[in-house]
PABA-752731 format. One record per residue: residue in three letters; residue number from 0; x, y, z of N, C-alpha, C in turn. Coordinates in steps of 0.02 Angstrom, whole numbers, plus 50000, padded with zeros to 5 digits. Example, Ala and Ser with C-alpha at 12.3 -4.5 7.8 and 13.67 -1.06 7.14 Angstrom:
ALA, 0, 50660, 49716, 50390, 50615, 49775, 50390, 50660, 49835, 50390 .
SER, 1, 50642, 49888, 50354, 50684, 49947, 50357, 50645, 50002, 50394 .
//
This chain:
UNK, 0, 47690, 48701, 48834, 47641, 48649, 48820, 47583, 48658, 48867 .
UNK, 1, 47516, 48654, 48848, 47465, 48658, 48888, 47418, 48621, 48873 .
UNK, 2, 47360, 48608, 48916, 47316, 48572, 48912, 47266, 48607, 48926 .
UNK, 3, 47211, 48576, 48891, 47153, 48622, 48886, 47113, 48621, 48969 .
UNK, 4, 47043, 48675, 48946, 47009, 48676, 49019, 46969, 48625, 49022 .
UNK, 5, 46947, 48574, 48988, 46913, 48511, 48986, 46931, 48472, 49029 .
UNK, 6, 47023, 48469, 49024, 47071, 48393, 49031, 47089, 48382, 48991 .
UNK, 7, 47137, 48323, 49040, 47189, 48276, 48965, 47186, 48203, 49016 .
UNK, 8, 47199, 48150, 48991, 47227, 48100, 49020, 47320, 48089, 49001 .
UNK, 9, 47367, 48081, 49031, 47426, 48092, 49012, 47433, 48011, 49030 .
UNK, 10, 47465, 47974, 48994, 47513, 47901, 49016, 47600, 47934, 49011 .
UNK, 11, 47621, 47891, 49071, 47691, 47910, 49083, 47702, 47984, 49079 .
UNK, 12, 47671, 48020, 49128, 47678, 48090, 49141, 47754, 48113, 49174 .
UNK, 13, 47786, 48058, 49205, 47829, 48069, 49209, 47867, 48114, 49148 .
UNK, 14, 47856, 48083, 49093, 47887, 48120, 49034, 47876, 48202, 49017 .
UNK, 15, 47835, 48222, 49058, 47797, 48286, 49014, 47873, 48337, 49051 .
UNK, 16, 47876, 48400, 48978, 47921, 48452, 49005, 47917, 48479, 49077 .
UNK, 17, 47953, 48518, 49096, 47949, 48535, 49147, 47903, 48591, 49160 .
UNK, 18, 47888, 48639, 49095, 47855, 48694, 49092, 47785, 48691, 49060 .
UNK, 19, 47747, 48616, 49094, 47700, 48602, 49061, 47657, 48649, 49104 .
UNK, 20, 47592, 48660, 49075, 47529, 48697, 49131, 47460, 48670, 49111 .
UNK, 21, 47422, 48708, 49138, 47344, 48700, 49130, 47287, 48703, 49196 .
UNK, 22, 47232, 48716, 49195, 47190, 48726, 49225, 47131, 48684, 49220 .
UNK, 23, 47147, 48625, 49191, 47081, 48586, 49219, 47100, 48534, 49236 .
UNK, 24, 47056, 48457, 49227, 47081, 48397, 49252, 47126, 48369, 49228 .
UNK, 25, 47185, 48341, 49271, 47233, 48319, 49231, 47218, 48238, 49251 .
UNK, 26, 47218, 48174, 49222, 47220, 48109, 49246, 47293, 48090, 49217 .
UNK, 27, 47331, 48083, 49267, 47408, 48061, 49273, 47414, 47994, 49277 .
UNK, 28, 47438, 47958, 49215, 47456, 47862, 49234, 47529, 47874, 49209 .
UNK, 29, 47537, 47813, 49279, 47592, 47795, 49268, 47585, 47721, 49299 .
UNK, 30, 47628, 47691, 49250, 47625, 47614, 49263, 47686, 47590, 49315 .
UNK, 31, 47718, 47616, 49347, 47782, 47582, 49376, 47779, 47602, 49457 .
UNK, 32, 47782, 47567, 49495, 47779, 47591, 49572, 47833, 47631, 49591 .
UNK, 33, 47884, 47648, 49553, 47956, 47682, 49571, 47912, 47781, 49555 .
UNK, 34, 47881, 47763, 49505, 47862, 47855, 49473, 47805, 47873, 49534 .
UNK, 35, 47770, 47832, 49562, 47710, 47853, 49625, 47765, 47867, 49677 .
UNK, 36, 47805, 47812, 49697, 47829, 47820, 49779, 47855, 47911, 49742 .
UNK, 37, 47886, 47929, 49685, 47935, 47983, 49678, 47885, 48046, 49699 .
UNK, 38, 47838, 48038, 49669, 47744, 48089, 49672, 47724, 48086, 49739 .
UNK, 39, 47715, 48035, 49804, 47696, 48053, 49839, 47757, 48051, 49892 .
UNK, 40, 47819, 48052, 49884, 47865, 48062, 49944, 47858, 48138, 49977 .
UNK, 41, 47869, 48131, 50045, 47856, 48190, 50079, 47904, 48262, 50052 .
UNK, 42, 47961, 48244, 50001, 48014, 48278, 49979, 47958, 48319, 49903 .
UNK, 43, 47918, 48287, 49878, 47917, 48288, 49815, 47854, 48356, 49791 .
UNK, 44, 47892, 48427, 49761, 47829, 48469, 49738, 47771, 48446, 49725 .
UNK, 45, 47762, 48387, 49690, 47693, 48360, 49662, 47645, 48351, 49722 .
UNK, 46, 47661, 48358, 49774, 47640, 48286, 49856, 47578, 48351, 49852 .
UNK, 47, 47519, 48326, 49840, 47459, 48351, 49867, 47430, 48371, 49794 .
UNK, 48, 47455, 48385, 49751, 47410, 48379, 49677, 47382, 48325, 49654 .
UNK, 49, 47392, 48251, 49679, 47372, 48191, 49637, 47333, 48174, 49685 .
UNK, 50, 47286, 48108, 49663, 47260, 48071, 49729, 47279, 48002, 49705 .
UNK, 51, 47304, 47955, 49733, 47336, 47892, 49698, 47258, 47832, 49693 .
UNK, 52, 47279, 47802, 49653, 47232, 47745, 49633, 47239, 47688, 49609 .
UNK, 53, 47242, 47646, 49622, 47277, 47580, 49589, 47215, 47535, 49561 .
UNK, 54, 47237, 47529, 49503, 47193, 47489, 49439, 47219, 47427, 49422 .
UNK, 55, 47183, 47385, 49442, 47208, 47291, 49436, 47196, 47272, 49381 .
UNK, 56, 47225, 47213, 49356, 47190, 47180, 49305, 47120, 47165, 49314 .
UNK, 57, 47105, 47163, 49276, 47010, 47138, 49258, 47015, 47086, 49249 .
UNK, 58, 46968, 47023, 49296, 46955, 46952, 49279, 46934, 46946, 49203 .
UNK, 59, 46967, 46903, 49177, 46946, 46881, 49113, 46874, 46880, 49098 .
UNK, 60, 46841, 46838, 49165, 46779, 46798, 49143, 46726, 46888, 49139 .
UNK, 61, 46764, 46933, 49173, 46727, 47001, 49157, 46712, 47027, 49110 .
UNK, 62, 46786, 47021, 49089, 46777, 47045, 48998, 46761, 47016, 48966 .
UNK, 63, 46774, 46934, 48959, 46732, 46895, 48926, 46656, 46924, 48900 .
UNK, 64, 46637, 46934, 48976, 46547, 46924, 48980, 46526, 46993, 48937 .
UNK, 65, 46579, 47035, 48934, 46570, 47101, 48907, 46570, 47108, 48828 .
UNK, 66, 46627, 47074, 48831, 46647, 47081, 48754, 46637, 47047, 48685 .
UNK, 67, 46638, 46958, 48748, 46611, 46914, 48706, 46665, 46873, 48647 .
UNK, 68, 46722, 46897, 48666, 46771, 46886, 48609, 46838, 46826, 48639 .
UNK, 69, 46845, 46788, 48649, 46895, 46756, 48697, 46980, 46797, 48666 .
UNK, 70, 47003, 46795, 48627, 47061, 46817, 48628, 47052, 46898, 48622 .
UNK, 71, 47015, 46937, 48615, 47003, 47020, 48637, 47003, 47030, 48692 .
UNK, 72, 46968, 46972, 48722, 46956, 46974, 48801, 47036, 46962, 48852 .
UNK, 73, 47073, 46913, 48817, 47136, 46913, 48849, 47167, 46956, 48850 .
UNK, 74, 47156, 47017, 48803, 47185, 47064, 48786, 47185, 47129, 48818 .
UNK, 75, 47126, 47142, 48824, 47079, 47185, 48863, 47092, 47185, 48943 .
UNK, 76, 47099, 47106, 48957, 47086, 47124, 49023, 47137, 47177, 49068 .
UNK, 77, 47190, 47186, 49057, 47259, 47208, 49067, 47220, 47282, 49063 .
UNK, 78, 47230, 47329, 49111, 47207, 47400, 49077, 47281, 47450, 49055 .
UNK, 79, 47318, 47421, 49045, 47377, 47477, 48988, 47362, 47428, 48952 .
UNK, 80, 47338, 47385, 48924, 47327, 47373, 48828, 47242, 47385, 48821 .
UNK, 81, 47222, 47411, 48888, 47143, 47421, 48839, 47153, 47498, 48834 .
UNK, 82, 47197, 47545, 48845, 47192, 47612, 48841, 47232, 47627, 48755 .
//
């Protein structure tokens, strides 16, 4: 399995084979704090390929002002249901 030289964004990369590859950007999500501590433990091959980042919910009244929609906006604000 490969990924192109552009990128990919992967959700739950945890899942990908083991004999995945590629040469360009990879953006790795994962939603659960158990799959990061596993990525950056001092034990773990991955430790120095990722850079970690944590993505909060979005205030409503943000998306609101954005979107304009009140129940899209409840929806939205969460970023694993706006992806």
């Amino acid at each position: 399995m490969g990924i192109s030289s552009a990128g990919a964004v992967v959700d739950e990369f945890q899942r990908l084979p083991d004999n995945w590859a590629g040469n360009g950007v990879l953006v790795a999500v994962g939603s659960g704090y158990g799959i990061v501590d596993r990525v950056f433990d001092r034990n773990s091959s991955l430790l120095g390929l990722f850079m970690p980042m944590e993505v909060g919910v979005i205030s409503y009244e943000d998306v609101l002002s954005r979107v304009g929609d009140p129940l899209l906006s409840a929806l939205l604000r969460d970023p694993c249901t706006a992806t």
